[in-house]
RONU-363049 format. One record per residue: residue in one letter; x, y, z negated of N, C-alpha, C in turn. Coordinates in pm, whole numbers, plus 50000, padded with zeros to 5 digits. Each point is the difference from the previous one (the first is absolute). Layout:
RONU-363049
AXYZXYZXYZ
...
This chain:
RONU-363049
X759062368190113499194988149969499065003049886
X500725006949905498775006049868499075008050035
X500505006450113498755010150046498474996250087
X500694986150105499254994050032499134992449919
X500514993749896499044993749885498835008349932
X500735015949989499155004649923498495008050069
X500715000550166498935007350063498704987150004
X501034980050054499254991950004498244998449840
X500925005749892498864996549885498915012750023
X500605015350035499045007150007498954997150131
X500034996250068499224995550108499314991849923
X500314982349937499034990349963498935011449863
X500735007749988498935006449867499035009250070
X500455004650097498725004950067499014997950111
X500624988249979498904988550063499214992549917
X500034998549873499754996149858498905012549990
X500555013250010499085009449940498885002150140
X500214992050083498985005250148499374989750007
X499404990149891499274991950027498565008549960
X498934992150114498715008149967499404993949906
X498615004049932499645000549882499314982450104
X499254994850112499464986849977501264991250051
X501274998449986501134994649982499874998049868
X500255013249907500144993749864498704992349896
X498545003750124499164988149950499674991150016
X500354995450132500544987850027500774992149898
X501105005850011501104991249946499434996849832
X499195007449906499755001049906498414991450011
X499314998150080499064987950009500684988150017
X500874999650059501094986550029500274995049923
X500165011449871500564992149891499354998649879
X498125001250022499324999549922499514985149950
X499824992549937499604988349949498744998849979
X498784988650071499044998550005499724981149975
X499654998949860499584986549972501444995549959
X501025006649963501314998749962500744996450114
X499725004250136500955001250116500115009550076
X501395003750010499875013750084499605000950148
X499675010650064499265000050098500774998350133
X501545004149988501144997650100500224982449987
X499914993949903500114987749990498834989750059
X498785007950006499104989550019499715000550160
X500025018350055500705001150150500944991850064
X501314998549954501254990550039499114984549992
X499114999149930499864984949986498914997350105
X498945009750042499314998850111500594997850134
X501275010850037500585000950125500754986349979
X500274989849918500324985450017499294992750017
X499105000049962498694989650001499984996650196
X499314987550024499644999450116498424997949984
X499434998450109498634997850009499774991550109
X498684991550034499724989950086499815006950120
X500254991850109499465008050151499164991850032
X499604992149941499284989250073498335006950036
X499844993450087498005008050035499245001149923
X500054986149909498964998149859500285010149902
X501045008649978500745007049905498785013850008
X499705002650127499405009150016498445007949990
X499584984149954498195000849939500035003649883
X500975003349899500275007749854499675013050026
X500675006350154500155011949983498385003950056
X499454994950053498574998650058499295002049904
X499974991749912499364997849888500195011449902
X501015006649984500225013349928499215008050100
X500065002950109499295008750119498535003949972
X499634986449996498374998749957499775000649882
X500764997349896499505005649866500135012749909
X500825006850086499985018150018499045007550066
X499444994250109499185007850052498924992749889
X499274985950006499085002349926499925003349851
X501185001449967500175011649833499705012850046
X499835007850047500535016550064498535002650039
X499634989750136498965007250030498594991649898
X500174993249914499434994449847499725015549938
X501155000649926500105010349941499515018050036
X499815003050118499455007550056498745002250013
X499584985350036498274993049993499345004949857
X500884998749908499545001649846498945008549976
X501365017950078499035013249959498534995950085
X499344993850092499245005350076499074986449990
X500054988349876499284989850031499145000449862
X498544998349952499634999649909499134989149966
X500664989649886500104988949984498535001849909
X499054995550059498725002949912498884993550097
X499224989849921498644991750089498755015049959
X500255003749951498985009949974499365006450156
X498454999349996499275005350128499965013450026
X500315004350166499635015249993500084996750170
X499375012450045499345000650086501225007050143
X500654990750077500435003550104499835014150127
X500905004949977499905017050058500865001750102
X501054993250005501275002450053499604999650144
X501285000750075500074997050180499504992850100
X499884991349887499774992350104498144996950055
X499635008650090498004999249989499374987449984
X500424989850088499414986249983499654997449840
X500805004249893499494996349847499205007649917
X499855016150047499345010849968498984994149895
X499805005349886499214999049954500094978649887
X500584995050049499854986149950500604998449829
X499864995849920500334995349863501244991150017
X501125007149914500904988650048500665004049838
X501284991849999500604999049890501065013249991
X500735006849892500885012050039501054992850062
X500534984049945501214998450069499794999350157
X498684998250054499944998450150499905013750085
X499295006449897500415015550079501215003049988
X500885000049868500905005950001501364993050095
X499854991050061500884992350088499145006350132
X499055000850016499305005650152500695013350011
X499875008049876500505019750003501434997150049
X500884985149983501215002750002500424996650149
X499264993350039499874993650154499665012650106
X498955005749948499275011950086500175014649998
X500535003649901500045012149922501185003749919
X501094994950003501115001349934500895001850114
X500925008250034501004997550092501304993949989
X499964992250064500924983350027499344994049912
X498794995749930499644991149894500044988150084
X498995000150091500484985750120501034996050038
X501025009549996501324993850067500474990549857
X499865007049900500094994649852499724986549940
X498745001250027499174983849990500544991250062
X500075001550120500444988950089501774996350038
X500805013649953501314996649987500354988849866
X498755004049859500314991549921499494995150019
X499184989050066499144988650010500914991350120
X500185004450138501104992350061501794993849899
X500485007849926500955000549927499834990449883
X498734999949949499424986249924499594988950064
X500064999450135499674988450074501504996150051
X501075007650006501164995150006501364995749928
X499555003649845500844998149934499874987649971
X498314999549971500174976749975500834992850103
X499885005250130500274991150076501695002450036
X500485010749970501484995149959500464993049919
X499315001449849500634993849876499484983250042
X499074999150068499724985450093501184989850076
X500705007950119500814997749994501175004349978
X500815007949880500764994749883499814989249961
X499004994649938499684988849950500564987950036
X499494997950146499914994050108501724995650045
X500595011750001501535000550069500704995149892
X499275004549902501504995949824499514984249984
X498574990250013499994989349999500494990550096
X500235006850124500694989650122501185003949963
X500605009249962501524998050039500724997249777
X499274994949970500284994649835500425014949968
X499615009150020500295010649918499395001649853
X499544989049997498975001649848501174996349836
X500604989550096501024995549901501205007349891
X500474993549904500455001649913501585010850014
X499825011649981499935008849918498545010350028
X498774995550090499615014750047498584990449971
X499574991949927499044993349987498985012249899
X500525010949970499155003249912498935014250148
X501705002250055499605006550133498434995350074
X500244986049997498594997550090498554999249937
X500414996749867498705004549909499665013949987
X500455004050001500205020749970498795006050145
X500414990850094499834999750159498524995150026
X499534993249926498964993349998499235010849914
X499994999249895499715004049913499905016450041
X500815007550088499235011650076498975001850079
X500364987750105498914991050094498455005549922
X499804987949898498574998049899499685015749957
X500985007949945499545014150001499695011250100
X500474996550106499665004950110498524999650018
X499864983450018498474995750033498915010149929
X500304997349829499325005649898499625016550046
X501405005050041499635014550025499125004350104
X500184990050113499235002550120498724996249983
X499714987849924498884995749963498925012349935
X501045001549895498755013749905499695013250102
X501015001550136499695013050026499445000250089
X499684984250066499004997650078498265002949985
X499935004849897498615002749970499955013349894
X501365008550014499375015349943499605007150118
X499565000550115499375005050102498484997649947
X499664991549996498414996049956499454996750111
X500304997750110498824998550145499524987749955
X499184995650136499304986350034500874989849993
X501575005250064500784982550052500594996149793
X500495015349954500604994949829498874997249934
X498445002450010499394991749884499504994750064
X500414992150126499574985950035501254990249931
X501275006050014500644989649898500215000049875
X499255011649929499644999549880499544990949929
X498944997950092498624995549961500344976149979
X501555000650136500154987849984500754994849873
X500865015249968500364999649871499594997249873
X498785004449969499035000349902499624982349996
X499954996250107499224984750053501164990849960
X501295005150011500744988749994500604998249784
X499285013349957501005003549868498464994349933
X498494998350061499424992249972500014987649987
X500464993650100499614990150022501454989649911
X500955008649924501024997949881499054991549889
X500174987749934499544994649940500145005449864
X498995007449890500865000849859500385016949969
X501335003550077500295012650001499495008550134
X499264997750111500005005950117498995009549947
X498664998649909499235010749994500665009949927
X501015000749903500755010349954500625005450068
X501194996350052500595006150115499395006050074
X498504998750052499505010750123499605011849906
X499844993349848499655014749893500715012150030
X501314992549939501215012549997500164999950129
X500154997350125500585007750115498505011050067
X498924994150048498935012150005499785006849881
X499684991149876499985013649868498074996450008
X499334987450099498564999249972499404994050145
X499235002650025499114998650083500975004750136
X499884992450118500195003750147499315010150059
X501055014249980501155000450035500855003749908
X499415007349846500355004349915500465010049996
X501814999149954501365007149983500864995350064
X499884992750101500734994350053501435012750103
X499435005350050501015013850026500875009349907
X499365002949884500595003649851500814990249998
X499914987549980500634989049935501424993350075
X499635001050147501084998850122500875009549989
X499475015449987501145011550054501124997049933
X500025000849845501384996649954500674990050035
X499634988549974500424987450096500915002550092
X499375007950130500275004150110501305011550021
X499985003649912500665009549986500985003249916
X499984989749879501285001449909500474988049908
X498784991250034500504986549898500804993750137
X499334995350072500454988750113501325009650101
X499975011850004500975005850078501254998349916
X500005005549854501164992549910500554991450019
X498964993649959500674984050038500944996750110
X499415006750107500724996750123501225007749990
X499995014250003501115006349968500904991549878
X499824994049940500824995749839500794986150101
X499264994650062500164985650075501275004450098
X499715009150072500885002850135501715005649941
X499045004049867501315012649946500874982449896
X499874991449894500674992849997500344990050117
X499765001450099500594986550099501185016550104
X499535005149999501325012150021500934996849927
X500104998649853500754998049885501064985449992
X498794995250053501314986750023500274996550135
X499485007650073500755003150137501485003749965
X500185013149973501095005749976500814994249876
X499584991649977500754992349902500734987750082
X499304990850045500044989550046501355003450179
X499015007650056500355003550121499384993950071
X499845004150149499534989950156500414984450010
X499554990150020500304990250033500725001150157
X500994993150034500075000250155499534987550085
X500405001950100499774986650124501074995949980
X499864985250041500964992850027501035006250091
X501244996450023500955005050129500785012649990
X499755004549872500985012049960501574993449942
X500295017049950501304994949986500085007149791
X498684999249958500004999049851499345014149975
X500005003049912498765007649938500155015249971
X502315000450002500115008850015500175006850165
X500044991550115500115005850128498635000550045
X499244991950002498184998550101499465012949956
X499095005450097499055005749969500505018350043
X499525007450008500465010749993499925008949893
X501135014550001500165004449900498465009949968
X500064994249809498435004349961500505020650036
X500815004749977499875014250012501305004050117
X499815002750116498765006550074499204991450059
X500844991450057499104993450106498634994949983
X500184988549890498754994750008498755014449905
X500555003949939498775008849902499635009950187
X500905005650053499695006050130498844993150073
X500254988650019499284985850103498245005749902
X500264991849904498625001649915499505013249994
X500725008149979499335014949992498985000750127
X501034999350078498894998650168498794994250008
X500124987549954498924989750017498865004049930
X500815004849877498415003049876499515017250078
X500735008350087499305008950083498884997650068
X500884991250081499144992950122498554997249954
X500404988349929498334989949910499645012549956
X499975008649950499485012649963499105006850045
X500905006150142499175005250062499164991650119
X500374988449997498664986650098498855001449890
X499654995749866499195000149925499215018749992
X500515005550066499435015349963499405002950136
X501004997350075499664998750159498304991650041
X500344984249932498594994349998498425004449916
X500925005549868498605008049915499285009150069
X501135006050099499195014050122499544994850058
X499574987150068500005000050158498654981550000
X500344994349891499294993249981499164998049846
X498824995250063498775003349905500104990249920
X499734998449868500014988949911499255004849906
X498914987649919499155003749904498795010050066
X499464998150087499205013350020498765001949938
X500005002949869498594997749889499045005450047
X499885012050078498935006250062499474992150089
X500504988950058498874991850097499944988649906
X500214997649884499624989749904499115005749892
X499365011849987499695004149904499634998249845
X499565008149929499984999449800499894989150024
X500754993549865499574987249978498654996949935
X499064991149987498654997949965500284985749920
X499745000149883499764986149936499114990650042
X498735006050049499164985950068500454995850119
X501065009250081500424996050158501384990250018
X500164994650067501374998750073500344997250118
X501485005350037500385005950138500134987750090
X499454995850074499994988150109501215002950063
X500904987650046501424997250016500735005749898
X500255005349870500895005049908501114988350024
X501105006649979501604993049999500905007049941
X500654996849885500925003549929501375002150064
X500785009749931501235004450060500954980950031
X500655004450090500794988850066500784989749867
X500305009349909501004990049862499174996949934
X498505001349969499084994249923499004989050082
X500544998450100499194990450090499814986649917
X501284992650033500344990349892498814995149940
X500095010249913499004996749860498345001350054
X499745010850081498664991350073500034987950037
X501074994550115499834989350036499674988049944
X500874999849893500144988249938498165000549892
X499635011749956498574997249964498764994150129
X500635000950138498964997950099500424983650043
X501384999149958499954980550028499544993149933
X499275005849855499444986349886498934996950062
X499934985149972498714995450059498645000649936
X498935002350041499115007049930499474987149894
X499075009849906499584984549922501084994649853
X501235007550017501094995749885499675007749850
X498784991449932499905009049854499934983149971
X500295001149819500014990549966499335006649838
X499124990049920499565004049898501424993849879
X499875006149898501564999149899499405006149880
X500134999249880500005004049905498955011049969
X498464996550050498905007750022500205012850063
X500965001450085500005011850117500424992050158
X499785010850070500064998350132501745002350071
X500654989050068501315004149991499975001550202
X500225015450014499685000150130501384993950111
X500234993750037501574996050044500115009450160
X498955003650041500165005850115500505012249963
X500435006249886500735013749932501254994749960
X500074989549851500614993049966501164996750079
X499924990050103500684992250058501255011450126
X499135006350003500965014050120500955006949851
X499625001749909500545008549951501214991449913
X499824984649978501024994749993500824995550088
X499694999250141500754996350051501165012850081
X499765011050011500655010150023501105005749859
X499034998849900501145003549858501194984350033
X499174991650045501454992949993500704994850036
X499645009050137501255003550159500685009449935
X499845015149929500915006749964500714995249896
X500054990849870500464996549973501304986750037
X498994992450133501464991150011501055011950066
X499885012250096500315004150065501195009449886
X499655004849906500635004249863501024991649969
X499594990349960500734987949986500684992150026
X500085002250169500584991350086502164999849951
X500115011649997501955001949997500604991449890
X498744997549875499844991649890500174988150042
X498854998650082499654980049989501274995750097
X500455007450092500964998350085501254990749942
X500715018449930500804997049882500324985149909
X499014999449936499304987449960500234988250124
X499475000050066499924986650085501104994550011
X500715011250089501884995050022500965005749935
X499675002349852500665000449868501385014850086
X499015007549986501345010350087500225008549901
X501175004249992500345005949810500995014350143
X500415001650055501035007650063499335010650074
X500695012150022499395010350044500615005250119
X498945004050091499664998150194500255013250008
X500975007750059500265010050068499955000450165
X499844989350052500144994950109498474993950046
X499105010950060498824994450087499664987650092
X499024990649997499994989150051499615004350157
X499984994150108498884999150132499284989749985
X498795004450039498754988149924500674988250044
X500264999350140500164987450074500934989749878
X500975003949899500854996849952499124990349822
X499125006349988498764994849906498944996550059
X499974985850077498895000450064498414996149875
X500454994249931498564998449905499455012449941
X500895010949963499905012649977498955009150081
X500844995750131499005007150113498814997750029
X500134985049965498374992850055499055004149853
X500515003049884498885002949890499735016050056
X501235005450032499635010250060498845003350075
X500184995950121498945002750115498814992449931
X499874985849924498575001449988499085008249909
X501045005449887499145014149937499855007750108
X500625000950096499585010450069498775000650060
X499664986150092498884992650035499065000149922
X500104998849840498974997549873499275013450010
X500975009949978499725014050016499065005750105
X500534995150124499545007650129498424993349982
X499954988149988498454994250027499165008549922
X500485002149883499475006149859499455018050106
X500724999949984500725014950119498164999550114
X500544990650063498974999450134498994999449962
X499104991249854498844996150004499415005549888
X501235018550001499105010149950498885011850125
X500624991950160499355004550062499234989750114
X499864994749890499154989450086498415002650089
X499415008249947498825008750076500565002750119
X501135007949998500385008550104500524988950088
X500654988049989500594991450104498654994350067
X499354998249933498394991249979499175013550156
X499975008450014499525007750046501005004950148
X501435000949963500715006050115499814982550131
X500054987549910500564989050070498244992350047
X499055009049944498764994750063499594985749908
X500454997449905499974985049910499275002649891
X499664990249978498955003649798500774995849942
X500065017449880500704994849889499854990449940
X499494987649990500234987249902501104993950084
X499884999150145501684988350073500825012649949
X500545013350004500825004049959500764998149852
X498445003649926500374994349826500804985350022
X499314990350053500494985949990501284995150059
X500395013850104501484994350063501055010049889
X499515008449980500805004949859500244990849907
X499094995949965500364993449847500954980150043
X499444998450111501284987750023500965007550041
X500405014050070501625003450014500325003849854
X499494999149916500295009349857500884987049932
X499234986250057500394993049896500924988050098
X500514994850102500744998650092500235007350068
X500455011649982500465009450113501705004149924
X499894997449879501185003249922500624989150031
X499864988549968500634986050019500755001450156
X498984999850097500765000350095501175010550043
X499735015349939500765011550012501664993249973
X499344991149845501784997949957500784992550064
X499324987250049500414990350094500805006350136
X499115006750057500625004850105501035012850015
X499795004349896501235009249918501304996949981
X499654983849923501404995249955500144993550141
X499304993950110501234998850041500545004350141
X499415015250001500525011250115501855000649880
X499715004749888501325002749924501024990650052
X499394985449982501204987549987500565000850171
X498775004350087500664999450138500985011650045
X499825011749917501185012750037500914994349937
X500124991449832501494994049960500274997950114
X499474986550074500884994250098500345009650102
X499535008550049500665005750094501005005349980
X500375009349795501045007850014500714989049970
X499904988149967501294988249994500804995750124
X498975003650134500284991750078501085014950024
X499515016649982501265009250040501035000149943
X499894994949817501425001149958500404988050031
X499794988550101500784987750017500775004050152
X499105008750052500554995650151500235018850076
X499445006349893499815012950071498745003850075
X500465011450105498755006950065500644993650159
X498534998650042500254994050156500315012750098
X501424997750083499975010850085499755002750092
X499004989150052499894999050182500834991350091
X501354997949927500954995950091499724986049983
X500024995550163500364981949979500734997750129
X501224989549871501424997450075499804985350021
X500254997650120500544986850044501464995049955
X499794988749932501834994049968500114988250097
X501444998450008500294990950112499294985850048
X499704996749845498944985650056498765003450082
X499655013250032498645004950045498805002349912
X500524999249868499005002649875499815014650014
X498795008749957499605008150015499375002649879
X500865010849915500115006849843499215014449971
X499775000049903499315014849986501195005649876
X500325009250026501065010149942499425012549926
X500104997949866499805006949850500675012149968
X499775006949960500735011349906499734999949880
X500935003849915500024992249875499225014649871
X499634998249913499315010349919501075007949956
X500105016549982501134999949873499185001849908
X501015004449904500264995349823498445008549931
X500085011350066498935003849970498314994950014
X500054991350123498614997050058500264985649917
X501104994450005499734986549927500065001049800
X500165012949955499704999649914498324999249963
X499425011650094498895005350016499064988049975
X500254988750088498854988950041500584994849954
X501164993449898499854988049931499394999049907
X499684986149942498844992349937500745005149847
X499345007949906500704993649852499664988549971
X501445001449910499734981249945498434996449947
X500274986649967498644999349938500094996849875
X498655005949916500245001049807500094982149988
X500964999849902500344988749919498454995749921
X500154987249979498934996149957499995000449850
X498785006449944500215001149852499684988349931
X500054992049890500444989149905498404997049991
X499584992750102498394998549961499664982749981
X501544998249904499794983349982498665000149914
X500194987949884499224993849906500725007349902
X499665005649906500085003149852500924992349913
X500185000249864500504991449909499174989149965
X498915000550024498754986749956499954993450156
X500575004250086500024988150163498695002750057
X499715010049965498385005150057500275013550089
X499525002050083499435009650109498745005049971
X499395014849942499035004049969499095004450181
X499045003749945499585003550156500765017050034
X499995008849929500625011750074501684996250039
X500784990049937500764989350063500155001450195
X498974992549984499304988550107499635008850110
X499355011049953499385009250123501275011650034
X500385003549912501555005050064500894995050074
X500014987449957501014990050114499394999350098
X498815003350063499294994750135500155015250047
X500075011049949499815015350023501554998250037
X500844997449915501285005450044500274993050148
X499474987750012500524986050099499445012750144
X498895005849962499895006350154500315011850005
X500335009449927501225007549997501434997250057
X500164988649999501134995450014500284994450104
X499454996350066499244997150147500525016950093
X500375011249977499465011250036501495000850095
X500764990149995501195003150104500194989050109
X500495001350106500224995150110501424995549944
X500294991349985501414989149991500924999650144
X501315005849970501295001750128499674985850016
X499905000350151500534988050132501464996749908
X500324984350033501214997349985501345002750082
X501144999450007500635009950128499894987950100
X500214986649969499984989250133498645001350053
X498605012149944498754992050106500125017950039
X501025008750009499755013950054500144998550171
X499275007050050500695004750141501235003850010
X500904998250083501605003749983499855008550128
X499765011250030499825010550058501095010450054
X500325005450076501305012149995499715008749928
X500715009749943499295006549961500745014950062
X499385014950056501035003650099500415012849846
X500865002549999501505007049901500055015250059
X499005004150142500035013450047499515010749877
């Protein structure tokens, strides 16, 4: 027996001495400490974590997709783009320009198009990839406001979210015009018009951003912009709402079984799932930079300060903000304090600053309304907030018109109509088109309550109908389980917060207008049938 023991230890020791040298660095990174946690510890805490499966879960990883490629092939663009209005005389590939005066940044984007190999695939992989990252972080937006994902613990989440959104714009905005053609200093030029037509401070502001006279420095003055103030930002934005991602965690859907079972596991599965996806979106955005043309400056050519490009149209996320300058009605200046106050600038530019602000604001005023102090791990279905939904869809509506009647020429022309009935059916959907959105919003919501009331009262219909002996003729139910009737039931509804009279027997007006805000909030549930007015139904137990 001693002998067996002793042969048993010389074996474990030379299995001890036969470990290879990345065994023992492994094990010695494992046990290295980073931010005062070791690295085996923060592993073990990943392979616990779960992650969302839900569909919406998956425009994050999209959104990382597209903002790698347009960092990468950005950054690549760098060596080969030269950010300078300075004139010189076009040589390159392309013959149609032979010989013409253009700016260096317009040659030097032509050499990269014509004369660089893959420079085209380049341009246009990052230019599709900037046309898709708004429109994921769009709907993010979109998915975290219908389903109350905005709420309290992750309220800082949706500002973070927004607030990438606006830097996005900014970035795409400035890099929309370091090319220099015809279509970017045609929206230069509306630029200049609108930072004019600023009452007070607008002639300064066009100082410092051209640096003088149209066209100036305006390319000098953009590149950084373009390239390291506004991309920060965005990077700083994406990188704290990561931060309280992983702090906070995923919200789930309704119908789970809690926060530690839903969802799948974050390491392998789900980081596996995403890995794929952010491939995929990868190579579709690289796939499309090859194969489809975008930006083609050579049939828009140098830009010219006395010219501009007939039909010009801004990238798809800056529409908006045309639009809403093409619905003011003409004629809106008013004289004020011995200057000219132009409202047809004015009036767009307040009324968009303060859509993003209620839109900022909204998880706030919410909060506020129905005095909600408690924190939502548990995702709503719109249907379940119907006033929610209906403010919902009519920003959406506010938006889209805004959206459409930045291409109002182009509808005006494809539909055979003069742009003035187009302008004029814009601007009444702009301003009843929201009203009705919510109306009929709230009450598609209130009609799915009733339907899932009428399933958790009676079940799902199975086809079967039984005759009982009096000759009555029944329709026969199957009943929900625990899971589907968790799924679709109604949460309660918020308690009403203390919006009596004061100690002086007075009701102030923010009082007064809260009580009418909460009253239709409150409105937002379908009230259980009593059991004497239910259908008494079979219900079949198969």
């Amino acid at each position: 027996m001693h002998g067996s023991a002793i042969e048993t230890d010389r074996h474990q020791a030379k299995t001890v001495r036969r470990r290879s040298a990345t065994d023992r660095l492994a094990e010695r990174m494992a046990r290295t400490r980073v931010f005062g946690h070791r690295i085996d510890e923060v592993w073990a805490g990943l392979r616990r974590r779960r992650a969302a499966s839900h569909w919406t879960s998956l425009f994050g990883v999209v959104s990382a997709a597209a903002l790698v490629v347009v960092t990468v092939t950005g950054v690549l663009l760098m060596f080969f783009y030269t950010p300078s209005g300075e004139p010189t005389t076009y040589g390159g590939s392309y013959a149609p320009l032979h010989g013409v005066e253009v700016s260096q940044a317009f040659a030097s984007t032509m050499r990269v198009t014509f004369d660089v190999p893959g420079g085209q695939l380049l341009r246009q992989s990052h230019h599709w990839a900037g046309l898709l990252l708004p429109a994921s972080i769009v709907v993010q937006l979109v998915t975290t406001f219908f389903t109350g994902g905005f709420r309290r613990p992750r309220r800082a989440m949706w500002v973070l979210l927004l607030l990438a959104f606006i830097a996005m714009l900014a970035t795409g905005w400035s890099g929309y015009a370091l090319p220099d053609d015809m279509l970017s200093g045609t929206g230069l030029r509306i630029v200049e018009g609108i930072m004019l037509g600023i009452p007070v401070v607008g002639s300064a502001l066009k100082t410092v951003l051209f640096g003088g006279s149209f066209p100036g420095r305006i390319i000098e003055n953009l590149y950084p912009l373009h390239t390291v103030v506004f991309p920060v930002a965005l990077l700083l934005f994406v990188a704290l709402r990561g931060v309280a991602l992983s702090r906070h965690g995923v919200a789930r859907f309704p119908g789970g079984h809690g926060a530690a079972h839903d969802g799948l596991p974050l390491i392998p599965t789900a980081a596996a799932r995403s890995g794929g996806l952010f491939l995929v979106v990868t190579a579709l955005l690289v796939m499309i930079g090859a194969t489809v043309t975008v930006s083609p400056i050579w049939l828009h050519g140098p830009a010219d300060p006395g010219s501009a490009g007939a039909g010009s149209q801004p990238d798809w996320y800056t529409g908006f903000l045309d639009g809403a300058l093409r619905l003011v009605p003409p004629g809106w200046e008013i004289q004020w304090l011995g200057r000219t106050w132009t409202l047809a600038i004015l009036a767009p530019l307040a009324v968009v600053g303060a859509f993003f602000v209620v839109v900022a604001l909204y998880p706030f005023l919410e909060a506020w309304l129905i005095d909600d102090r408690g924190e939502h791990d548990v995702l709503d279905r719109p249907r379940v907030a119907p006033t929610r939904t209906g403010i919902g869809v009519a920003g959406l509506v506010f938006a889209g018109v805004l959206w459409a009647a930045g291409g109002a020429d182009v509808i005006a022309g494809v539909f055979s109509v003069s742009l003035e009935q187009v302008i004029l059916s814009l601007q009444c959907a702009l301003v009843v088109g929201p009203f009705i959105a919510f109306s009929v919003a709230r009450r598609v919501c209130l009609g799915l309550q009733r339907k899932d009331r009428e399933l958790l009262d009676h079940g799902y219909e199975t086809g079967r109908i039984v005759r009982l002996p009096g000759g009555e003729y029944i329709d026969v139910r199957h009943p929900l389980d625990d899971t589907e009737r968790m799924r679709i039931a109604l949460p309660p509804p918020p308690p009403p917060p203390d919006l009596g009279p004061d100690r002086r027997g007075t009701r102030s007006v923010a009082r007064r207008l809260r009580a009418r805000l909460w009253a239709l909030y409150a409105q937002d549930r379908v009230a259980a049938e009593p059991l004497a007015d239910r259908a008494q139904l079979p219900v079949s137990r198969r």
